[in-house]
N, C-alpha and C positions, 0 to 999 in steps of 0.2 A: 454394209456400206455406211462409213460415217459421215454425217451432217456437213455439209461446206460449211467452211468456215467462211464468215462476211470479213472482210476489208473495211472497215469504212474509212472513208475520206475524213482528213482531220477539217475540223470546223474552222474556215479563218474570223475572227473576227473582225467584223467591218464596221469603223465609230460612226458613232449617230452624228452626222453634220449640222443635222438642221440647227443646234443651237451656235455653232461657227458663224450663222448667219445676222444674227440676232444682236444687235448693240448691247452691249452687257456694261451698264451705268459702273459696274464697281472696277472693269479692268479695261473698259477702252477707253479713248480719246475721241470726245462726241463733241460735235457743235453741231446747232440747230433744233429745232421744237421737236419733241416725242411725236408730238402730232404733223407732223409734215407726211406728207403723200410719196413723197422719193426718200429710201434710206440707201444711202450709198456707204458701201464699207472697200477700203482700199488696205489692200498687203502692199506695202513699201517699202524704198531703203531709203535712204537720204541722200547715200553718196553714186547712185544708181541714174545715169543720164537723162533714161525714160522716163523714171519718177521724178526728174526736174520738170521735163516737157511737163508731165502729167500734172504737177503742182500748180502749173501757169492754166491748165484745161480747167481744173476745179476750182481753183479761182476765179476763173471768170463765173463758173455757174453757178458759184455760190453768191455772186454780185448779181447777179440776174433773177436769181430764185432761192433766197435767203429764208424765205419762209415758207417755202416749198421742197425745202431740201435738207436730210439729216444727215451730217458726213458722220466718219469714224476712220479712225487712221488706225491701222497695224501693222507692226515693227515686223521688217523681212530681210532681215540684214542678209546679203549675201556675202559672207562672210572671207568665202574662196576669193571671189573678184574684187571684193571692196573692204580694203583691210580696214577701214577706219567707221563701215557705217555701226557695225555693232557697238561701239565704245560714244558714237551719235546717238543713237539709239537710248541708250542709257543716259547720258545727257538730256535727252527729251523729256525721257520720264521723268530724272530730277526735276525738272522744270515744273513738268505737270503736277508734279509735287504741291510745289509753290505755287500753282494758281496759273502757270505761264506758258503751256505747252502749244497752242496755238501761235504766240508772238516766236517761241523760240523755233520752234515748225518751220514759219518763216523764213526766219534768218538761215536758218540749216542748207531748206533747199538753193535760196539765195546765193549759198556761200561756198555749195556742194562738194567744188576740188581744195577746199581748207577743211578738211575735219580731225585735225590732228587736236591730240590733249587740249596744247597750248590755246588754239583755237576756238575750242569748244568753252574754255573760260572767259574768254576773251567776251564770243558771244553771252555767256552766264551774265556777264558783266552787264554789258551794254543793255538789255533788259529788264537789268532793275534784279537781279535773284541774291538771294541771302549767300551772299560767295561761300561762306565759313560753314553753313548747310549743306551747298555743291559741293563742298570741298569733301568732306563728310562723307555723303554719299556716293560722289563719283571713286574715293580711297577705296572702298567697302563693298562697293559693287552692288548697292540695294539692290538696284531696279535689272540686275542683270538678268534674273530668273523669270520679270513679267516678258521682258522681251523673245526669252524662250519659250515662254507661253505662245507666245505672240506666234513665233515661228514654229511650232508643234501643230497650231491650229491650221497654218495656213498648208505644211505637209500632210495634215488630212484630208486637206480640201483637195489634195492633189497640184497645187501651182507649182507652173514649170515655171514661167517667166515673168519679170516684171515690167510696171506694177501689174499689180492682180483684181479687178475691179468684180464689186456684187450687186448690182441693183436690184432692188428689192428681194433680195434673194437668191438672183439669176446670174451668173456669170457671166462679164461684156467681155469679150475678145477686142482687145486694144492692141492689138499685136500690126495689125493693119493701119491705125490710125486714132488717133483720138476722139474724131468727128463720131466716133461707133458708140463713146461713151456718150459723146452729146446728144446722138439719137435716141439711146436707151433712156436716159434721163428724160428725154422729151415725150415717150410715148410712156413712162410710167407716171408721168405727170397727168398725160390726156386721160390715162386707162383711173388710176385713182382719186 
């Protein structure tokens, strides 16, 4: 009688997350102290309705707890339902380029059903950005490949839906309401 032969199961490999969680100084978009007790990281689109709500929710908490709280924003363009956030998206980063990602953040979500080309200079403009730089960059598609980053990390994270919130490392379900993110922020305040 010959030896069974084993089957094995092929190995899948499953990425290590925990660094997805982690503010990464060289490729995110950070406001707030390293040293703040709450780090919230957000996968978003710009042209995404919820991520408008949600823009107005994190604003307030960053008005209230400015130095208690580390944001970080991540590009989640969905691409199928919102033709125009990926090409925002890249815009942004331009921006963040120039020192201005936060102000251009702003206007974006502000602005959410205009994000065509046109628009997107429009706002470059208003801002103060080196236009002949955007220009440059937005041709060329620099920052198209971080937003792909962007969007590769947040598919390992597994997000179905947006936006996709982490505080401190933990996944808030805002699918029910925003108040869920305000709670989470509020007990990782009390706990740290």
């Amino acid at each position: 009688m010959y030896p069974r032969s084993r089957t094995r199961t092929p190995m899948i490999a499953i990425p290590n997350i925990e660094p997805l969680l982690v503010p990464d100084e060289s490729t995110d978009h950070i406001t707030g102290p390293a040293s703040a007790k709450v780090s919230i990281i957000e996968y978003g689109d710009f042209e995404c309705p919820s991520c408008g709500q949600a823009h107005a929710t994190m604003k307030t908490i960053l008005k209230h707890s400015s130095h208690q709280v580390r944001f970080v924003f991540r590009h989640y363009p969905q691409v199928e339902a919102h033709s125009h956030a990926e090409l925002a998206a890249e815009a942004a980063d331009a921006a963040g380029a120039q020192g201005r990602f936060w102000p251009f953040y702003d206007v974006l979500f502000e602005h959410q059903r205009h994000l065509t080309e046109k628009h997107l200079r429009q706002y470059a403009q208003q801002i103060g950005l080196d236009l002949e730089r955007y220009d440059y960059e937005m041709n060329d598609h620099v920052y198209l490949q971080r937003v792909h980053e962007h969007s590769k990390g947040g598919k390992q994270l597994g997000i179905r839906s947006m936006p996709a919130f982490y505080v401190n490392g933990t996944f808030t379900d805002v699918s029910f309401g925003l108040q869920h993110l305000e709670e989470s922020v509020e007990r990782a305040r009390l706990v740290g």
